[in-house]
C-alpha positions in Angstrom: -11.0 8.1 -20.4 -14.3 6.6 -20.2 -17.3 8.9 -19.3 -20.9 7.9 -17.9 -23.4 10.1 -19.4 -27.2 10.7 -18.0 -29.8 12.9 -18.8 -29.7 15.4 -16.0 -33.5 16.6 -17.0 -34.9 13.0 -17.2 -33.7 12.6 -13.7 -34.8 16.4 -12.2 -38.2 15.5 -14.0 -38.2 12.0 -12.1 -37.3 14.0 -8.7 -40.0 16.2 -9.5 -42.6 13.4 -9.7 -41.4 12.0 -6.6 -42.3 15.1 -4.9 -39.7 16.9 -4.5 -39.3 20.8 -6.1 -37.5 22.3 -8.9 -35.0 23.8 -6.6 -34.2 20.6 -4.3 -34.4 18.5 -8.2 -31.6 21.0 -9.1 -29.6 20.6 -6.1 -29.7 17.1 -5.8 -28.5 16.3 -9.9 -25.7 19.1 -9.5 -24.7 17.5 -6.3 -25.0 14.4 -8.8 -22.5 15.8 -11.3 -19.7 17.7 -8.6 -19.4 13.9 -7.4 -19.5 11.7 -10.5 -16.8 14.6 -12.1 -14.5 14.0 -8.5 -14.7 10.0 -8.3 -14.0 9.8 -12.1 -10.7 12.1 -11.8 -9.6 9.7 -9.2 -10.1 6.7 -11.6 -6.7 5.3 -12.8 -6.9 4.8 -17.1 -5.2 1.7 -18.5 -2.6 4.2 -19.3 -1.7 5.1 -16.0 -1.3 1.6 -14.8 1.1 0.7 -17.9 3.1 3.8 -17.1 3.3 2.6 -13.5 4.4 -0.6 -14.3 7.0 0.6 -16.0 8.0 2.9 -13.7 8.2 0.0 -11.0 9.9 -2.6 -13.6 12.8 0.1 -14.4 12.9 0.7 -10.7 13.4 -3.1 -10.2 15.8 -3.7 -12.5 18.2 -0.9 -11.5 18.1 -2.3 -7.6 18.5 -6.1 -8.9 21.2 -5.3 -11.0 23.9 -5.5 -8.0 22.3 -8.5 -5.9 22.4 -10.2 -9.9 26.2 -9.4 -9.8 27.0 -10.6 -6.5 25.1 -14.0 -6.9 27.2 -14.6 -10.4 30.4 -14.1 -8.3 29.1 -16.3 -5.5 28.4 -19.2 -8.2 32.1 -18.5 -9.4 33.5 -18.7 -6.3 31.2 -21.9 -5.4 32.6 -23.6 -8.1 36.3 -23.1 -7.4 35.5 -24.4 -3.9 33.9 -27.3 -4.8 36.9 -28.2 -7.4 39.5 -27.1 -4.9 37.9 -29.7 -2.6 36.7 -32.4 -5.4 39.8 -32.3 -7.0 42.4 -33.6 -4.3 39.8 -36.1 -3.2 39.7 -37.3 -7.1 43.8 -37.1 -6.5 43.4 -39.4 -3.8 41.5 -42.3 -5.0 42.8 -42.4 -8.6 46.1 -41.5 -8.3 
């Protein structure tokens, strides 16, 4: 995983100048860290997302697997209907 790095001092240093104190400077970057070490746990890696998709395409293909079954027998039964009704009409004006 990708990490964002600062420098903690350079930033307590640039608190300091701004007025405030050591002890607020310190407070504020380790309030800093806690949430930049939370929202970067939560971040999904390029990993994840590949394992996810093929969770979901395994998922997919074991529920599409029946309707896939069905519409092959509806094509074969389409096509005997439409023979079984072509055919006599063929019968009929040829024979």
């Amino acid at each position: 995983m990708a990490t964002v790095t600062f420098d903690t001092l350079e930033l307590v240093e640039s608190l300091e100048a701004a007025g405030f104190t050591k002890e607020q400077s310190k407070g504020v970057v380790n309030a800093f860290k806690k949430a930049q070490d939370v929202s970067f746990k939560e971040l999904a890696t390029r990993g994840d997302i590949k394992e996810l998709e093929m969770r979901m395409d395994a998922k997919f293909e074991k529920e599409l697997a029946p309707i896939r079954t069905d519409l092959l027998l509806i094509k074969w039964m389409l096509a005997l209907v439409i023979t079984a009704t072509v055919l006599p009409a063929l019968r009929t004006l040829f024979g």
